[in-house]
C-alpha positions as CSV (number, residue, x, y, z in Angstrom):
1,X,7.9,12.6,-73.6
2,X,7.3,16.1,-73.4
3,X,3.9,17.2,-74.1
4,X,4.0,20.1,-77.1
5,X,0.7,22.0,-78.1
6,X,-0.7,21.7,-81.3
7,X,1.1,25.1,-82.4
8,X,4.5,23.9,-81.6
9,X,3.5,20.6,-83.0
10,X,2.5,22.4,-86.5
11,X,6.2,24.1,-86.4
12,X,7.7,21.6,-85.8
13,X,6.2,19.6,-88.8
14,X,7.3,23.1,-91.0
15,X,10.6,22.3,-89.6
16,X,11.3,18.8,-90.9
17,X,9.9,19.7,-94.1
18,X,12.0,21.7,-94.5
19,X,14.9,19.7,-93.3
20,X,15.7,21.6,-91.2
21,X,18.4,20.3,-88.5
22,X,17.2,22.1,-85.3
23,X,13.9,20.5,-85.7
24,X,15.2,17.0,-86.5
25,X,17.1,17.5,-83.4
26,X,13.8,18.3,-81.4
27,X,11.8,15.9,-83.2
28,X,14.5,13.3,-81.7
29,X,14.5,14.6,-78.2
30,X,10.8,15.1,-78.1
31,X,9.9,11.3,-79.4
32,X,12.8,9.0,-79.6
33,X,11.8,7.5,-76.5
34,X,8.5,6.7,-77.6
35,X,8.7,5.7,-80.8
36,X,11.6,3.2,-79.7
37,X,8.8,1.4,-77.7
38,X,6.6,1.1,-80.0
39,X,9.7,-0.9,-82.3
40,X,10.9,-2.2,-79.3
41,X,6.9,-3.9,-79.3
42,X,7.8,-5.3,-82.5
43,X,11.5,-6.9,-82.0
44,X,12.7,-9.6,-79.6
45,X,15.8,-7.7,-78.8
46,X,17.1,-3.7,-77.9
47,X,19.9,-3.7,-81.0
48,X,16.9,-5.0,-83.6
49,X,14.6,-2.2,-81.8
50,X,17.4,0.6,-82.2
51,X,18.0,-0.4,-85.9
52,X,14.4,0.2,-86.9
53,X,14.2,3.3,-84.7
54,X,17.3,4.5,-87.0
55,X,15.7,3.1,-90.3
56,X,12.3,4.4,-89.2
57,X,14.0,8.1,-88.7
58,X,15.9,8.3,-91.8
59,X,12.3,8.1,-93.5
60,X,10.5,10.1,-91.0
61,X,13.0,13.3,-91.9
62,X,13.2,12.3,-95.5
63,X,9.8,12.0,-96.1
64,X,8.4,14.2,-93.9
65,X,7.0,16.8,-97.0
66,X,4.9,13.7,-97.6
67,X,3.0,14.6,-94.4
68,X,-0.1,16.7,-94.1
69,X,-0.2,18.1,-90.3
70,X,-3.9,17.5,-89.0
71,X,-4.3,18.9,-86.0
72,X,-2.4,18.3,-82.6
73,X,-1.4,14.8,-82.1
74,X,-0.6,14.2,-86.1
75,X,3.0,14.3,-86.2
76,X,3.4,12.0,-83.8
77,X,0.8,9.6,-85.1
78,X,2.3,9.3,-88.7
79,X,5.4,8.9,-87.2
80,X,4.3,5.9,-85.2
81,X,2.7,4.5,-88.5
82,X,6.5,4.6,-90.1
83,X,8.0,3.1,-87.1
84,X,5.5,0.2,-87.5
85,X,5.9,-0.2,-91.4
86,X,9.6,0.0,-90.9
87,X,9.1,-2.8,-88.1
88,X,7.5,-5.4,-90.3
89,X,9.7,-4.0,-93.1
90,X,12.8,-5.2,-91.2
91,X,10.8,-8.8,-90.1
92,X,10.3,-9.6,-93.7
93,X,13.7,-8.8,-95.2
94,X,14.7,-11.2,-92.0
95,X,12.5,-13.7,-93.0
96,X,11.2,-13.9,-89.0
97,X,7.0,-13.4,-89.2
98,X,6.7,-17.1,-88.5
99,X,2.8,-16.2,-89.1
100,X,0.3,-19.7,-90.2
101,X,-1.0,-18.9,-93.8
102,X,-3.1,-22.2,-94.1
103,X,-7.5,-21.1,-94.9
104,X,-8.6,-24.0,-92.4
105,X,-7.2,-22.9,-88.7
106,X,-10.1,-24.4,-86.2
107,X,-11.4,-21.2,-84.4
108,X,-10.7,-20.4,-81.4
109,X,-12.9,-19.1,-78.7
110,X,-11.9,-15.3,-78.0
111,X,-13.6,-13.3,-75.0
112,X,-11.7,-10.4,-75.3
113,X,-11.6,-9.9,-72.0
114,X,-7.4,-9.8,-70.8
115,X,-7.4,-8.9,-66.9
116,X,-4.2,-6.6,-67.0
117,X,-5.4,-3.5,-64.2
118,X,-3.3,-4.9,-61.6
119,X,-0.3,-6.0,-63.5
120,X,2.9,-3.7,-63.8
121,X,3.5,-2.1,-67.1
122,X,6.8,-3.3,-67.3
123,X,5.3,-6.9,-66.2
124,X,2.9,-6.6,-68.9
125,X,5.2,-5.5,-71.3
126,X,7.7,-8.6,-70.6
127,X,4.4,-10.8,-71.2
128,X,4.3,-9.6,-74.8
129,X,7.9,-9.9,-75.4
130,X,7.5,-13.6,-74.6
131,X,4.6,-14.3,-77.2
132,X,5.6,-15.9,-80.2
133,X,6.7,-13.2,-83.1
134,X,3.9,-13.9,-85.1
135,X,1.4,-13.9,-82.3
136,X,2.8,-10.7,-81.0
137,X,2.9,-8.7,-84.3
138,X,-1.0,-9.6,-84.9
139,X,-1.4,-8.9,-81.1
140,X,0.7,-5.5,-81.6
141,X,-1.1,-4.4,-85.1
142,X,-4.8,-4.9,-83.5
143,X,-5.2,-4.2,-80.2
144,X,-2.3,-1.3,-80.2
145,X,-2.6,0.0,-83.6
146,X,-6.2,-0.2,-83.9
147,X,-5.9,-2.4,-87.0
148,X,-8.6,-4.6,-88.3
149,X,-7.8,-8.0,-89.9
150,X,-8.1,-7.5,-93.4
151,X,-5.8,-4.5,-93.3
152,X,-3.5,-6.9,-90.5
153,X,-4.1,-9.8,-93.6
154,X,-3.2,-6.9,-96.2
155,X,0.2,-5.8,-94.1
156,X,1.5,-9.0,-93.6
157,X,0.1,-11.4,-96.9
158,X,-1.8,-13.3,-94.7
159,X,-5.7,-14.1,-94.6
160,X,-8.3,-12.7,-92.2
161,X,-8.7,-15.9,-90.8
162,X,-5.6,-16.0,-89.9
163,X,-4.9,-12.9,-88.4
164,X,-8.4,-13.6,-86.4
165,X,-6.6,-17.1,-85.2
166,X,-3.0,-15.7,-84.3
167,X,-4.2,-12.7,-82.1
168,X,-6.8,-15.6,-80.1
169,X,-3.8,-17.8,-79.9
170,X,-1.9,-14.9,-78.5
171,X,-4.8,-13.7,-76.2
172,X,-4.9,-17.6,-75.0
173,X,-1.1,-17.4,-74.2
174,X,-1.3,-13.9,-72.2
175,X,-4.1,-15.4,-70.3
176,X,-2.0,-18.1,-68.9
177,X,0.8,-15.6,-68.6
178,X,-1.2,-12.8,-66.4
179,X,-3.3,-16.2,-64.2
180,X,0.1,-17.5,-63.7
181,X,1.5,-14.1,-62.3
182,X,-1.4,-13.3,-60.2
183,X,-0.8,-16.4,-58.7
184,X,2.5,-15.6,-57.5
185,X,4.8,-17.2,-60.8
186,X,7.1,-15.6,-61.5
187,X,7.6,-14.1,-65.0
């Protein structure tokens, strides 16, 4: 991704309120790669990942006058936000969030602590691919969007417990995935 300053940034934001076609055309070249990883985070396979990213631009440059430009950094980061909505959008009207919905889930004991210096992005990103889909949307929702679990529990119709359970049941699986590779298994 090419990195734009904040002036450029602010243009370009005039320029898809507008609807303007030159800067749909640079808004593409500037983030399509980026914003397809963040769906590709979100489905199990590439032709799921590239239908969102299509969805997930059709409201990007429709809505686009909806968005108030904040300072550099903005456009991109509402445009993430509609790539994830469109995400879950896409897992619900596929009926795939296999997600627990039960109020007694046992805890789970959570450390935080995931050991993942060492390990190859691309490693790492092959990891989460292989958690469960409902593990890895929690998983994806707080530790990559910065989500807490009410508003995970609000998003998906799910309560805080069990948002709170599926991301330490996700944790629980990377950890075996990442002591298993640094052993030498192969992924």
């Amino acid at each position: 991704m090419k990195n734009i300053s904040g002036e450029e940034e602010k243009m370009l934001a005039e320029g898809l309120m507008k609807r303007s076609r030159s800067a749909m055309q640079s808004f593409y070249s500037l983030y399509a790669g980026v914003l397809f990883s963040v769906c590709s985070r979100y489905m199990a396979n590439d032709d799921d990942a590239k239908d969102v990213l299509q969805d997930a631009l059709i409201k990007i440059f429709t809505k686009a006058e909806n968005f108030e430009y904040r300072g550099k950094g903005a456009l991109l980061a509402w445009s993430k936000k509609v790539v994830v909505m469109e995400a879950l959008d896409f897992l619900r009207r596929k009926k795939t969030i296999p997600l627990i919905y039960e109020d007694n889930i046992p805890e789970l004991e959570d450390d935080d602590n995931l050991e993942v210096e060492d390990i190859p992005q691309d490693v790492l990103f092959r990891m989460l691919q292989n958690l469960p889909e409902g593990y890895r949307i929690v998983f994806n929702l707080y530790v990559l969007e910065d989500k807490t679990h009410k508003e995970i529990g609000e998003m998906l119709g799910i309560k805080e417990k069990s948002s709170a359970s599926q991301l330490s049941r996700a944790k629980k699986i990377l950890r075996q995935q990442i002591d298993l590779y640094k052993k030498g298994g192969l992924l």
